[in-house]
C-alpha positions as CSV (number, residue, x, y, z in Angstrom):
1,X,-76.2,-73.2,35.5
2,X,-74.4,-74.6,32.3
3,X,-71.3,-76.1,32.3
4,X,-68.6,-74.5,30.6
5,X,-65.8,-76.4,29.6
6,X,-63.1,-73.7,29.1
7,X,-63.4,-70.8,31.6
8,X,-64.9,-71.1,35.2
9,X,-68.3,-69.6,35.3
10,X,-69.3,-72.3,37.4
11,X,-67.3,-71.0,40.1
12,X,-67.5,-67.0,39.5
13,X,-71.5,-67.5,39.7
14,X,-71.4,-69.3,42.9
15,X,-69.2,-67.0,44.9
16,X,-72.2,-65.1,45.8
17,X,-74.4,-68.1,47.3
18,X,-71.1,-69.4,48.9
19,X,-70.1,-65.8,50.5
20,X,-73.7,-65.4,52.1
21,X,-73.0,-68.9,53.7
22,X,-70.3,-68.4,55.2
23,X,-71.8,-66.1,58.2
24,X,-69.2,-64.4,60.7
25,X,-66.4,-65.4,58.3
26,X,-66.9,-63.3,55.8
27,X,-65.1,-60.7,58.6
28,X,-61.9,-62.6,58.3
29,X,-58.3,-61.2,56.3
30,X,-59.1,-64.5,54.7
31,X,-62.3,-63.6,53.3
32,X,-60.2,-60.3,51.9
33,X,-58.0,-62.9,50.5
34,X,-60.4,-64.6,48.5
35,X,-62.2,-61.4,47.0
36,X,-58.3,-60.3,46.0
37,X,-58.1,-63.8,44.1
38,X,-61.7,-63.7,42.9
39,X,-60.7,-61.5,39.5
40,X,-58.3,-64.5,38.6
41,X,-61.3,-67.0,37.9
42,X,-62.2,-64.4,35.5
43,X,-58.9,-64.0,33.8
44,X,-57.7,-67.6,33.9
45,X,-59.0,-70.9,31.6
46,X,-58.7,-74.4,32.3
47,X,-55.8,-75.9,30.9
48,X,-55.7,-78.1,27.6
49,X,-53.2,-80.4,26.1
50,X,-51.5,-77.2,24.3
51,X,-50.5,-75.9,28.0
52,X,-46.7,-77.3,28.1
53,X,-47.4,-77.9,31.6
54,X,-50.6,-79.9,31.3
55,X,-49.5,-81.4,27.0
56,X,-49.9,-85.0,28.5
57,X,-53.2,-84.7,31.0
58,X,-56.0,-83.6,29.8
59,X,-58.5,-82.4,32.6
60,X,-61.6,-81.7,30.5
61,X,-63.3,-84.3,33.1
62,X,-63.1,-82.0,35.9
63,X,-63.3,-78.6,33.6
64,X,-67.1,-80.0,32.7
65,X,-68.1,-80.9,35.9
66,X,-69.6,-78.7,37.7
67,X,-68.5,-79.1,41.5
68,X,-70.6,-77.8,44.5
69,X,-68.3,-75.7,47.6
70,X,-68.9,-77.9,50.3
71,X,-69.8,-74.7,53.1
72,X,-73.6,-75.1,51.0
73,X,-73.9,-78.9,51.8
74,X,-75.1,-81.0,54.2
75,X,-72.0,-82.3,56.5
76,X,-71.4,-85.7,56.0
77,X,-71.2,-87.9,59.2
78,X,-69.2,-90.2,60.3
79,X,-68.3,-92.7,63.1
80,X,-64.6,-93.2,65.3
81,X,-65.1,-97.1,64.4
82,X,-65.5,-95.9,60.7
83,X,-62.9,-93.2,60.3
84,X,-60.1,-96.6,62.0
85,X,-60.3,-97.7,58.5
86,X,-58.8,-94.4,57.2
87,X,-55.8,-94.3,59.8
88,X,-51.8,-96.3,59.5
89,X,-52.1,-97.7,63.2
90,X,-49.8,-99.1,65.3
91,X,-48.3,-96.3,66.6
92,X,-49.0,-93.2,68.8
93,X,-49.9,-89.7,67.1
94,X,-51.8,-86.5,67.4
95,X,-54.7,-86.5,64.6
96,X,-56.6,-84.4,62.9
97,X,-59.5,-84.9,60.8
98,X,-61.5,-83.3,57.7
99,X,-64.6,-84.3,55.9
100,X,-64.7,-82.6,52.9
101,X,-62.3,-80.0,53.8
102,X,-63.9,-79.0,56.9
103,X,-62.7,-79.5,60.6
104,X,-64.0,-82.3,62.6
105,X,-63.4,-81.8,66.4
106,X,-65.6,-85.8,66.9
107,X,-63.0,-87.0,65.3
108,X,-60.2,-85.5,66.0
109,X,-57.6,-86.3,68.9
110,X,-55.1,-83.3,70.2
111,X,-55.3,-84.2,73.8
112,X,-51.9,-82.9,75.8
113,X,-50.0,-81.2,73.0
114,X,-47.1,-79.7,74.2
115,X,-46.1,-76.3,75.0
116,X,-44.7,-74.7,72.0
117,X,-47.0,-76.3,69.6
118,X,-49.5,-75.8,67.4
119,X,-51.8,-78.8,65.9
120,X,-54.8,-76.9,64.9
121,X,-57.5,-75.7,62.1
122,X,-57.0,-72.5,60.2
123,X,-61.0,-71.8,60.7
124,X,-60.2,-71.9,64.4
125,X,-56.8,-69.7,64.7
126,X,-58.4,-67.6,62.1
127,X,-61.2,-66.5,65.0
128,X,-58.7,-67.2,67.5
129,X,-55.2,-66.3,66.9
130,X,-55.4,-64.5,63.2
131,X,-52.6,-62.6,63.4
132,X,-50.4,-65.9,63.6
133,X,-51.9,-67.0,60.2
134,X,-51.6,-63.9,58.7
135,X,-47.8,-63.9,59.2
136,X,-47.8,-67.7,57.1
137,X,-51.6,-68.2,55.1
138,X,-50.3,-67.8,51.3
139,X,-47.0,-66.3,51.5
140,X,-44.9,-69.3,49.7
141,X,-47.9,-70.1,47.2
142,X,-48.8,-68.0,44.6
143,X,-51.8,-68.7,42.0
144,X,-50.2,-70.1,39.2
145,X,-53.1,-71.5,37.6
146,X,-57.3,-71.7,38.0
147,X,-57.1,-74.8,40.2
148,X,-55.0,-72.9,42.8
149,X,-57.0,-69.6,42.6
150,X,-60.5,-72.0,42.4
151,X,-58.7,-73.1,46.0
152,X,-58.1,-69.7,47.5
153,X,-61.4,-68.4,46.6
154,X,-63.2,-71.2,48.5
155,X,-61.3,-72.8,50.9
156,X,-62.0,-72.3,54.5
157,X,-60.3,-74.9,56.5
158,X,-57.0,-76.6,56.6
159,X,-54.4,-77.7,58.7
160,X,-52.3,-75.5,60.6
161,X,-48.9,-76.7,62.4
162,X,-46.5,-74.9,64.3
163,X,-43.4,-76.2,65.8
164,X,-41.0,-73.8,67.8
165,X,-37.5,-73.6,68.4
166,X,-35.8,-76.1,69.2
167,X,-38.7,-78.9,69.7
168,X,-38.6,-82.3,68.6
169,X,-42.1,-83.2,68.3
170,X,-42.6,-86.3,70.4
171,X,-45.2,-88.2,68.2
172,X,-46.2,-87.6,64.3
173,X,-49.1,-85.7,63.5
174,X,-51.4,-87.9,61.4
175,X,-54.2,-85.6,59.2
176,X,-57.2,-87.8,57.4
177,X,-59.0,-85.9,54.5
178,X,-62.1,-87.4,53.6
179,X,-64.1,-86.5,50.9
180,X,-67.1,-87.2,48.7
181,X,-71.0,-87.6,49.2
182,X,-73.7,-90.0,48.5
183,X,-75.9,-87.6,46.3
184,X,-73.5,-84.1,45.4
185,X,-70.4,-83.5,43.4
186,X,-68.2,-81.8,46.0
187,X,-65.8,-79.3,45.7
188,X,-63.0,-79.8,48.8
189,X,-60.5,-77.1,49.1
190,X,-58.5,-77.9,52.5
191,X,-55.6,-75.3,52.8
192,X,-52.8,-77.4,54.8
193,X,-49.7,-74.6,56.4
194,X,-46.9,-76.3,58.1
195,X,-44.1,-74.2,60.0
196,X,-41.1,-76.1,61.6
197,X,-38.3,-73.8,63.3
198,X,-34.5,-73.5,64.1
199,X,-33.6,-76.7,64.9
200,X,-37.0,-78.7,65.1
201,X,-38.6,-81.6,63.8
202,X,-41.8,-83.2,63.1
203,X,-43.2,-86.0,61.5
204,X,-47.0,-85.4,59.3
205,X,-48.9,-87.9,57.7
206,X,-51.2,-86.6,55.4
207,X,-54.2,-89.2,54.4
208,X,-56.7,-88.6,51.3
209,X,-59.6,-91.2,51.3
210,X,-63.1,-91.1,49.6
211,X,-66.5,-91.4,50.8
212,X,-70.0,-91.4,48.7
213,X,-70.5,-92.4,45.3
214,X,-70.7,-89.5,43.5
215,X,-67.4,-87.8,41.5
216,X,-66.0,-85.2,43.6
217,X,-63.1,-82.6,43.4
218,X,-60.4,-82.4,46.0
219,X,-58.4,-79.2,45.2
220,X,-55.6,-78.8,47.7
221,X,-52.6,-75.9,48.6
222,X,-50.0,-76.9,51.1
223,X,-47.3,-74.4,52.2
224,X,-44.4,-76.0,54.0
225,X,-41.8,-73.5,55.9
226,X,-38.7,-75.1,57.6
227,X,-36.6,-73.0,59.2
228,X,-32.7,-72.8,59.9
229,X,-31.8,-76.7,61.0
230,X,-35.2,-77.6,61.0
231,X,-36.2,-81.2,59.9
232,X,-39.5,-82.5,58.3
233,X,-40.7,-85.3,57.1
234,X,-43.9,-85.4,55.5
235,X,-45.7,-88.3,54.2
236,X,-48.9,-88.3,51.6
237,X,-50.7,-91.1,51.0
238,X,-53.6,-90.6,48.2
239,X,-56.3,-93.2,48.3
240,X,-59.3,-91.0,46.1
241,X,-62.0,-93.2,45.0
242,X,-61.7,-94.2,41.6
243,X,-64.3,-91.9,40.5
244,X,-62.6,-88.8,41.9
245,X,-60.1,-85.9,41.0
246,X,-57.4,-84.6,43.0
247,X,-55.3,-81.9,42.5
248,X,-52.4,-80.7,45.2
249,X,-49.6,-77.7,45.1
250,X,-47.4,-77.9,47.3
251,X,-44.9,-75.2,48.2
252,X,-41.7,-75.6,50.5
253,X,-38.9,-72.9,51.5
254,X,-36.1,-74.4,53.0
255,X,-33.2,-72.3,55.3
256,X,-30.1,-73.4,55.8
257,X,-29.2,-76.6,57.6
258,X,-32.5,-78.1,56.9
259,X,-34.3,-81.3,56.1
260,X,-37.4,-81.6,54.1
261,X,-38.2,-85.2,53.3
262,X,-41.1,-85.4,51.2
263,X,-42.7,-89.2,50.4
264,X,-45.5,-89.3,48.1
265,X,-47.9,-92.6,47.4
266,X,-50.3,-92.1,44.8
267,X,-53.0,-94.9,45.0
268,X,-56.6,-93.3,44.2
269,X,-58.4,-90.8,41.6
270,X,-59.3,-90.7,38.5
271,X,-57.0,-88.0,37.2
272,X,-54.3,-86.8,39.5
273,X,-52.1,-84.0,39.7
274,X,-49.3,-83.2,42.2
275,X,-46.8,-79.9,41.7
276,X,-44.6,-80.4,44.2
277,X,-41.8,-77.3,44.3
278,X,-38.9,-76.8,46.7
279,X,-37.0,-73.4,47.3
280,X,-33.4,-74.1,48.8
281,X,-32.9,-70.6,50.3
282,X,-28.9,-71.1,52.7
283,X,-26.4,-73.6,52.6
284,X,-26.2,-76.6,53.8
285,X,-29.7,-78.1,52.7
286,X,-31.1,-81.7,52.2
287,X,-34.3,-82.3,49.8
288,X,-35.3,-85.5,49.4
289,X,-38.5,-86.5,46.9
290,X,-39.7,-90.2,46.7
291,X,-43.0,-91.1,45.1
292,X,-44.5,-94.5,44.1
293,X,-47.7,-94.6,41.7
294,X,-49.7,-97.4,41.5
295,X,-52.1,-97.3,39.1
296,X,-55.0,-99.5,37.0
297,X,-57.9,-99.3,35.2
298,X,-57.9,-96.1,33.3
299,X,-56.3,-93.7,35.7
300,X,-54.2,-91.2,35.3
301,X,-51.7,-89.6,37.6
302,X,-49.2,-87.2,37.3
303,X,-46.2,-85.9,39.1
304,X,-44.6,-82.5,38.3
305,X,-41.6,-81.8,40.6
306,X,-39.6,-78.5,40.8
307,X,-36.3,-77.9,43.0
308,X,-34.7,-74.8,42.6
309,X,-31.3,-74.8,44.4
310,X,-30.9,-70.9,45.0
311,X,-27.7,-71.4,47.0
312,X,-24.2,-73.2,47.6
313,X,-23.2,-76.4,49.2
314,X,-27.0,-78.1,49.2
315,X,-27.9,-81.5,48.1
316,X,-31.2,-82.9,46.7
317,X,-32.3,-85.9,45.5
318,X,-35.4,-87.1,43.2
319,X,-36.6,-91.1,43.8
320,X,-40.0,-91.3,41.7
321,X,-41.2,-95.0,40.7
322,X,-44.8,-95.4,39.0
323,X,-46.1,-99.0,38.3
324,X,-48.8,-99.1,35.7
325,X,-51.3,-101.7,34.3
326,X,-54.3,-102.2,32.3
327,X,-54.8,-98.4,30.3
328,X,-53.3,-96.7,33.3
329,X,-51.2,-93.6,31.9
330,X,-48.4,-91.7,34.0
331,X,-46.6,-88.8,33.9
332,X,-43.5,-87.3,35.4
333,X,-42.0,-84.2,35.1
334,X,-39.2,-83.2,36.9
335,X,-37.4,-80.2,36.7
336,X,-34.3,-79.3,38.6
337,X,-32.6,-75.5,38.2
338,X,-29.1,-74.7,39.7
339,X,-29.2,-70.8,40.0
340,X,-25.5,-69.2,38.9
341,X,-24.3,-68.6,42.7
342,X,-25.3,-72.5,43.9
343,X,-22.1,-73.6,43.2
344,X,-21.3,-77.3,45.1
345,X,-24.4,-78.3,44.2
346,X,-25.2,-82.3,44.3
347,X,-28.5,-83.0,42.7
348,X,-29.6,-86.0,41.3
349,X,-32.7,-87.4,39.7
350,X,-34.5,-90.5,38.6
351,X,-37.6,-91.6,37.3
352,X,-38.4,-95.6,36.6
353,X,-41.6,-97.1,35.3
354,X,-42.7,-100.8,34.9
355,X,-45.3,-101.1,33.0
356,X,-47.7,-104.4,33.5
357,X,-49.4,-104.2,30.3
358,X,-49.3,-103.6,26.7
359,X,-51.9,-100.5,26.6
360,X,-50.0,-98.8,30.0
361,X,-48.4,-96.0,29.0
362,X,-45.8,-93.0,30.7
363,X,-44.8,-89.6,29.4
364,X,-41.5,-89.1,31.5
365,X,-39.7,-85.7,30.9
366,X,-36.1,-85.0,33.5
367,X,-35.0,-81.4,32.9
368,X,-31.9,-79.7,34.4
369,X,-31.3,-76.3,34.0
370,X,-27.7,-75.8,35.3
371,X,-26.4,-72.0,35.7
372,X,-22.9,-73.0,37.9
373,X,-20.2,-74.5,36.8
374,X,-18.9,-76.6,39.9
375,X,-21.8,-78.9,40.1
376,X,-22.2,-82.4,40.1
377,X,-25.9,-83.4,39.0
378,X,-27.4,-86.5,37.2
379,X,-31.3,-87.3,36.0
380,X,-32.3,-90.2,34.0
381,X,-35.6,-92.2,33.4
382,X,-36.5,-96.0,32.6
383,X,-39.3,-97.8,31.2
384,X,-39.9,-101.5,31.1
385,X,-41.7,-104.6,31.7
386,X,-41.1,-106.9,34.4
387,X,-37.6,-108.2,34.0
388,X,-38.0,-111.3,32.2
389,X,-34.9,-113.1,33.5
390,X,-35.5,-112.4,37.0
391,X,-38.8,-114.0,36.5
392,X,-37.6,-117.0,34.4
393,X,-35.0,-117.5,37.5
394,X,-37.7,-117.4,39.8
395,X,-40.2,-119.5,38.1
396,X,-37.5,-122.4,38.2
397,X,-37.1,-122.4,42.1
398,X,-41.4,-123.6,41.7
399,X,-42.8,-120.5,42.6
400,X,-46.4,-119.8,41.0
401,X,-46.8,-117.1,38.1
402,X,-48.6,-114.5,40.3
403,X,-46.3,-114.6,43.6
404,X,-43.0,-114.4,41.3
405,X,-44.3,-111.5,39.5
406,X,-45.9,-110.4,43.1
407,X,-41.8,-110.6,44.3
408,X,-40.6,-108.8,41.7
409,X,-43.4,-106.0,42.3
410,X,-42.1,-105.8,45.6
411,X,-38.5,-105.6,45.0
412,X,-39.0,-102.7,42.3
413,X,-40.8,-100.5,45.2
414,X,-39.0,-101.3,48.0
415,X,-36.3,-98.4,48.1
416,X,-39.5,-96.0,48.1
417,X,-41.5,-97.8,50.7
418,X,-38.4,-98.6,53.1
419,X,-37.2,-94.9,52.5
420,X,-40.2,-94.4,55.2
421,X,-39.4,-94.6,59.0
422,X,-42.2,-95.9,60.4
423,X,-42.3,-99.7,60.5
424,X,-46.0,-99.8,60.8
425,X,-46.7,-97.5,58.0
426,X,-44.0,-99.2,55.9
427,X,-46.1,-102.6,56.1
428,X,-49.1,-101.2,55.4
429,X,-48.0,-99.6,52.4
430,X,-46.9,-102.8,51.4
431,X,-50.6,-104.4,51.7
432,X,-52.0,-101.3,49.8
433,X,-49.3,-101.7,47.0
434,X,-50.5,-105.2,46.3
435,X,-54.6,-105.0,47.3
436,X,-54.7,-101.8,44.8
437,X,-53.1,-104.3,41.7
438,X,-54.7,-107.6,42.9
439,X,-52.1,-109.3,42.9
440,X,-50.5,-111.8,46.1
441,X,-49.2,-110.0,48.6
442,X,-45.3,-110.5,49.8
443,X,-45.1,-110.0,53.2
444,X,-41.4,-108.7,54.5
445,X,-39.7,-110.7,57.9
């Protein structure tokens, strides 16, 4: 088939080979689901630089690339000792595992989950328990754009986690995604659902690593639901090969009295997209974004943020740091809206880039759109270098050029990574941090 570089034939052309492979799911309300979104890959184009939302990434890369749904490939295997190196350790947790968007029950480990959870794979309550999904698959997200219905229209695994009333989960819930081949361009489209209710918590880890060396696409939809009181705390660590494209919407809907901490470390891929939206639906609501980028070479990632404070007496608050070298280009855009009744609103934003080297570059755009009147809500973004004085000041106490610019590294991430609550996965985002720029690691006490 020919590549196309402004409308998905690709993908309307191999619905037809990728609905014959999928067997006895093709009798799924899923697989009705996906023919409902199939007329959209006929309506909708790939976005170019004169889409306001995409006007600083341009995703021609992935538009010309002509990525193969991974239900017509060979699965990719791959051993306990190997999958250890895509895992924070040092702690206990439940974990589930996907190669290339698809479940892997070797790999997994949900031994003695408690009564009144759920730690599970959509393809497997779909079969078993469908009319549980039903009530949650695709009611916060809605396709906004081809990459989100390209995800709907093939996607046939995920993660699905449900918490009841009243249940502190006892241990986080780590998920590993790992994607990529030796000899196909993959298309992974995991579909990740997590439901958290009245007065709850739980603690995910989300990990994206690659695997192969050809380019692949991973195309991702996450629906987050927290409930009245409910608390969640969500980490995503992105780790793509360099060669690779990811793309992730994520969709929360908060009630009142709730929690939704959402921690966001961007480390991998060649292009890189996140749209990362929050509905604050009662009173009384905490949202907390914080994101760290840390990129080289000639990647480019960029975070798009939307929190839409729809009632009273709810806070939120917006921590996003990039660090840049080489011809690494960023971009933020963060949007906050303060509807007309959500007086009492405290919202506050900020964006801060360092950028390591002359040709590093960051498109930074904080947006408030404030409706109410008694309101108190800030944004603000910063660009610089490396402070100069601090490093002058430190280069006179005898430290070495690299581990004084290595300290100074770590002292402009630090309120990201310690914002974490995991001591073990706090020091190993530290190692990441500095192994992904080559530079000396510092090493906290």
């Amino acid at each position: 088939m020919n590549k196309n570089k402004q409308n998905p034939n690709w993908y309307l052309e191999s619905f037809v080979s990728f609905e014959e492979s999928l067997n006895g799911h093709s009798k799924t309300f899923l697989h009705d689901l996906r023919k409902e979104t199939l007329p959209s890959l006929e309506q909708l184009s790939f976005p170019t630089l004169k889409d306001e939302e995409w006007k600083y990434t341009n995703i021609s890369s992935i538009s010309e690339q002509n990525f193969i749904p991974v239900s017509k490939l060979p699965q990719i295997i791959l051993s306990k000792e190997k999958l250890k190196d895509f895992l924070f350790q040092g702690f206990d947790y439940y974990l589930l595992t996907f190669v290339n968007g698809i479940y892997s029950n070797e790999l997994s480990d949900l031994e003695r989950i408690p009564e009144g959870i759920i730690i599970e794979n959509i393809s497997t309550v779909a079969k078993n328990n469908p009319q549980i999904l039903q009530k949650y698959f695709s009611k916060l997200s809605k396709t906004e754009n081809i990459f989100n219905a390209i995800n709907s229209v093939y996607s046939v695994d995920g993660s699905f986690i449900k918490v009841s009333d009243n249940i502190v989960l006892d241990k986080p819930i780590q998920i590993v995604h790992i994607n990529g081949a030796e000899d196909n361009k993959v298309l992974s489209v995991p579909r990740n659902i997590i439901v958290v209710g009245k007065n709850s918590q739980a603690s995910i880890i989300v990990n994206y690593f690659g695997h192969g060396s050809e380019p692949y696409f991973t195309n991702i939809i996450s629906e987050v639901y927290v409930d009245e009181g409910g608390i969640v705390d969500l980490i995503k660590n992105q780790s793509e090969n360099e060669n690779s494209f990811h793309i992730e919407k994520l969709q929360a809907f908060q009630e009142k009295n709730s929690v939704f901490n959402h921690y966001n470390f961007e480390f991998g891929g060649s292009i890189v997209r996140n749209d990362i939206n929050s509905v604050l639906n009662g009173e009384n609501i905490e949202t907390h974004y914080y994101g760290l980028s840390l990129a080289n070479g000639k990647q480019h990632i960029d975070n798009h943020t939307f929190v839409d404070h729809a009632k009273p007496n709810c806070m939120s608050n917006e921590v996003y740091k990039a660090i840049l070298d080489d011809e690494a280009h960023g971009v933020f855009n963060g949007k906050i809206i303060v509807q007309k009744d959500a007086q009492k609103t405290n919202a506050y934003q900020q964006n801060k880039t360092i950028l390591l080297s002359k040709k590093a570059k960051i498109d930074t755009k904080p947006q408030l759109e404030i409706f109410a009147d008694d309101v108190k809500c800030s944004h603000g973004a910063t660009v610089g270098h490396l402070d100069d004085e601090a490093y002058f000041y430190i280069r006179t106490r005898g430290i070495p050029e690299n581990l004084a610019k290595s300290i100074l590294i770590r002292a402009f991430a630090n309120d990201v990574v310690e914002s974490v609550k995991i001591e073990q996965i706090r020091e190993q985002l530290n190692h990441m941090i500095f192994e992904h720029l080559h530079r000396v690691e510092i090493i906290s006490e």
